[in-house]
C-alpha positions in Angstrom: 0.0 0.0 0.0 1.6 3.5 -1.1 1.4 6.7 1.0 -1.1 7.7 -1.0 -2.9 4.8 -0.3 -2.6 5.3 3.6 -3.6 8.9 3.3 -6.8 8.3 2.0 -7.4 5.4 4.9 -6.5 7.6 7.1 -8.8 10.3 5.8 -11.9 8.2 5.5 -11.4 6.9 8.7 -11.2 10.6 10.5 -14.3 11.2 8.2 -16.0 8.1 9.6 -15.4 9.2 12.8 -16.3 12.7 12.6 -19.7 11.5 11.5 -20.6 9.3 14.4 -19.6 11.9 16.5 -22.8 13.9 15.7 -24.7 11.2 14.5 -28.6 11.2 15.0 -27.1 14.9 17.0 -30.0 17.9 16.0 -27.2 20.4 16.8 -24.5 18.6 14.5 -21.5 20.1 14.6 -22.7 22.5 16.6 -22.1 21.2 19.7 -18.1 20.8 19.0 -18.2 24.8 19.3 -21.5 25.0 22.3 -19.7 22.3 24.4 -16.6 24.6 25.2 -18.5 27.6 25.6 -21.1 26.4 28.0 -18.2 25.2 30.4 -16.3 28.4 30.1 -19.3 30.1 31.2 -20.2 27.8 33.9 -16.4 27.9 35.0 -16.0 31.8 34.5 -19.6 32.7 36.4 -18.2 29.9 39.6 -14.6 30.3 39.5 -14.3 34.5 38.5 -17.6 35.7 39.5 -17.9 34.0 42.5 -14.8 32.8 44.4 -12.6 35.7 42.4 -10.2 33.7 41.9 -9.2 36.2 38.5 -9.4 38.7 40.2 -6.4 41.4 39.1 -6.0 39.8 36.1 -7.7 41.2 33.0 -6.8 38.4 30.1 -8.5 35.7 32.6 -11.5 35.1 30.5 -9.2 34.7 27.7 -6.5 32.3 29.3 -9.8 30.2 30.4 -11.9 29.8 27.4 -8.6 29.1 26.0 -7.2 26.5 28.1 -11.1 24.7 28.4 -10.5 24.4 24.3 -7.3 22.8 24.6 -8.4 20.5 27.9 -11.1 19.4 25.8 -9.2 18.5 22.7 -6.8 16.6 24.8 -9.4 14.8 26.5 -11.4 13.8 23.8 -8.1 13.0 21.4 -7.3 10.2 24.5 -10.7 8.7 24.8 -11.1 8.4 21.3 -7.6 6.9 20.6 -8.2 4.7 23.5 -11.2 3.6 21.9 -10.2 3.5 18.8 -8.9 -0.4 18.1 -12.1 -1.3 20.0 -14.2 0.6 17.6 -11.9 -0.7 14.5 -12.6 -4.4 15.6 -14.1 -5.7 12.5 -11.9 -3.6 10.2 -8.7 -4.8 12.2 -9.7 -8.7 11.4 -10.7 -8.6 7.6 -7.9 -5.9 6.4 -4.0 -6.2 6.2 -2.9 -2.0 6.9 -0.5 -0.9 9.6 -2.7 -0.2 12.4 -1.3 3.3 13.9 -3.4 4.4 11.1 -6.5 4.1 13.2 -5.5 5.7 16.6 -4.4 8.7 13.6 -7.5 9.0 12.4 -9.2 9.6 15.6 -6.6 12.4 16.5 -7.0 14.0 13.8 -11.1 13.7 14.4 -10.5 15.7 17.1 -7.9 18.2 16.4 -10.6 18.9 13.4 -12.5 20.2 16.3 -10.0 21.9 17.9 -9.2 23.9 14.9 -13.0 24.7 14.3 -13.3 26.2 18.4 -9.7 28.1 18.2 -11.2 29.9 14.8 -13.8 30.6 16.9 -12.3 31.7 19.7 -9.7 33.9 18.3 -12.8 35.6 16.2 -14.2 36.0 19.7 -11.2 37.8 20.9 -11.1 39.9 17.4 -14.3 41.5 18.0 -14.0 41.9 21.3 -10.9 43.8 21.1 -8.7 41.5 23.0 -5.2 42.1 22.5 -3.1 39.4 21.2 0.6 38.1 22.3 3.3 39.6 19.8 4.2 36.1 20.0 1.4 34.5 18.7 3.5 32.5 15.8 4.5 30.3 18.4 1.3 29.4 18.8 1.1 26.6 15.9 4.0 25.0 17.9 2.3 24.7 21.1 -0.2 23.2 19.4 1.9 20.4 17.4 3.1 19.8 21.1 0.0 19.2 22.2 -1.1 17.0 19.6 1.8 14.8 19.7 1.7 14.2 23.5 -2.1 13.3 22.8 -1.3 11.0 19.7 1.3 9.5 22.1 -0.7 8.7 25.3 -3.1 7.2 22.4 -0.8 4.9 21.1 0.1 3.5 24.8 -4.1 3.6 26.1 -5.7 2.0 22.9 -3.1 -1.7 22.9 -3.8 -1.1 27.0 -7.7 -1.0 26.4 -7.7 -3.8 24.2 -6.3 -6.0 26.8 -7.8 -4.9 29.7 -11.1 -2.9 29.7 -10.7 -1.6 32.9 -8.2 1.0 31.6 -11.5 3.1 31.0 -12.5 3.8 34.1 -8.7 4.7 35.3 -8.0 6.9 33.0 -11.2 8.7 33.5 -9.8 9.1 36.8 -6.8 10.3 35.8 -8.1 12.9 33.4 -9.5 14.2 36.1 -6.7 14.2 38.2 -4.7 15.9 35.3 -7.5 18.7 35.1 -7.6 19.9 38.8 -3.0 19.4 38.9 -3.1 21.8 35.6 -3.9 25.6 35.8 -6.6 25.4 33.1 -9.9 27.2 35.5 -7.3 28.6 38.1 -4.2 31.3 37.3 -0.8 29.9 37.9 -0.1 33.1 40.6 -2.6 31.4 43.0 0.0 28.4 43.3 2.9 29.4 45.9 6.0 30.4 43.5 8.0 27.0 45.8 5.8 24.6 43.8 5.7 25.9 40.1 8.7 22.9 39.7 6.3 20.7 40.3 3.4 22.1 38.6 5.3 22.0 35.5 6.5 18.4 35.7 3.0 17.8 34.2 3.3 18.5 30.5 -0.3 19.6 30.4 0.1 22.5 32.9 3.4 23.4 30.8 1.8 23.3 27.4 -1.8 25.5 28.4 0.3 28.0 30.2 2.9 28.0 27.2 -0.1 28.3 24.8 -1.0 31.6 26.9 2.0 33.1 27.0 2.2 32.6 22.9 -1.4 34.0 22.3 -3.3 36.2 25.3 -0.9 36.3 27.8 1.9 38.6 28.8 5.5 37.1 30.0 7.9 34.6 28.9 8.6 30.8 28.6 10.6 29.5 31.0 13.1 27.7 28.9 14.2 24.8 31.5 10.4 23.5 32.0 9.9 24.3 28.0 12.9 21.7 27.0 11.8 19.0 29.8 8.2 19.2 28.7 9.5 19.0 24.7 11.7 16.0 25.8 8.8 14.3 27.7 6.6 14.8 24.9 8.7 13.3 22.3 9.8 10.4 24.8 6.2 9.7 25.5 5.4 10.1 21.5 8.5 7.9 20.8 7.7 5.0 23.4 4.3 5.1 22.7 4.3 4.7 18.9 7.0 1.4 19.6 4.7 -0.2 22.5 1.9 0.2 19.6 3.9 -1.5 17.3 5.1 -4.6 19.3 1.3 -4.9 20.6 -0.5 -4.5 17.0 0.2 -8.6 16.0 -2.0 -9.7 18.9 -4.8 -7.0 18.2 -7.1 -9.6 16.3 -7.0 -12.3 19.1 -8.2 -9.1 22.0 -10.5 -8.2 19.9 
């Protein structure tokens, strides 16, 4: 099979996707847009309004519709890549094609939406005269980052899956662990200066706060957690795609 060949799988596979997404859905594709909004304004009206906790800082409402986009596309681009083989089943036992193709397809599904809400977003900020970072054509990198840690953790959760369904239900747990460890509804000043280390040993926290800093926010990367977080992304990326790999022969008989 050429390149070519595995293009077009891959293409009609993230098209497949895309459609049961919204199938039987009144809103469509409407809801890859309403879904983000609604929790930014649930988040903003508890978290701002209410407990304050933006207070002094006038680009929060930007750094948290933001990082809710990006949470969301990592979150989705893991569940769907964990579910991906699962889905697949059939296809995987009647079809000879390398099988990272399918986990691909599903990433790409949701970085389709991601795209679709950032558009949207950055309109948002447009018209309502936010400013935006002189920095903002780092941006697109941030973003690769992000997308290849998510691709990666897929290629490790869909062979683990497979095996063992309980994998689910922990890493449901652990994406919600991830979510409350990463600034994403709270500013990184309300964490005592001693523990930003730590915070940033969690590539998510790094890669939302770097995707501020590129776009609505002002200040600069901190280049020792930027080349940690860029190693442990490319490890993870690296690892992943081989563990996918050595798993994919026994795919048919988890099935």
């Amino acid at each position: 099979m050429s390149i070519r060949n595995y293009w077009d799988l891959v293409r009609e596979l993230a098209i497949t996707d895309l459609k049961l997404k919204y199938k039987s859905s009144v809103l469509g594709y409407f809801w890859s847009l309403a879904k983000p909004l609604l929790l930014f304004t649930v988040y903003y009206l508890v978290f701002a309004v209410f407990l304050k906790l933006g207070r002094g800082n006038v680009n929060f409402p930007q750094s948290l519709i933001l990082g809710v986009v990006l949470w969301i596309f990592f979150a989705e681009a893991t569940m769907m890549g964990m579910n991906s083989l699962l889905s697949k089943g059939d296809l995987i036992k009647k079809i000879a094609f390398p099988r990272f193709l399918i986990p691909l397809a599903s990433s790409l599904t949701a970085l389709f939406s991601l795209l679709l809400n950032l558009v949207a977003v950055f309109f948002i900020f447009a018209v309502g005269g936010f400013a935006i970072s002189g920095t903002i054509y780092l941006f697109p990198l941030v973003l690769l980052e992000l997308y290849l840690l998510a691709l990666g953790l897929s290629f490790i959760l869909s062979p683990l899956y497979l095996r063992f369904r309980d994998f689910a239900h922990l890493w449901e747990v652990g994406l919600q662990i991830i979510f409350y460890l990463s600034p994403i509804i709270y500013p990184v000043a309300l964490v005592p200066e001693r523990f930003h280390s730590l915070l940033f040993l969690n590539p998510i926290a790094q890669i939302i706060q770097d995707a501020r800093l590129t776009s609505v926010d002002t200040g600069t990367v901190e280049p020792t957690s930027r080349l940690f977080t860029i190693m442990l992304t490319i490890a993870i990326f690296v690892v992943g795609l081989l563990l996918f790999r050595r798993s994919a022969p026994k795919f048919a008989e988890w099935i």
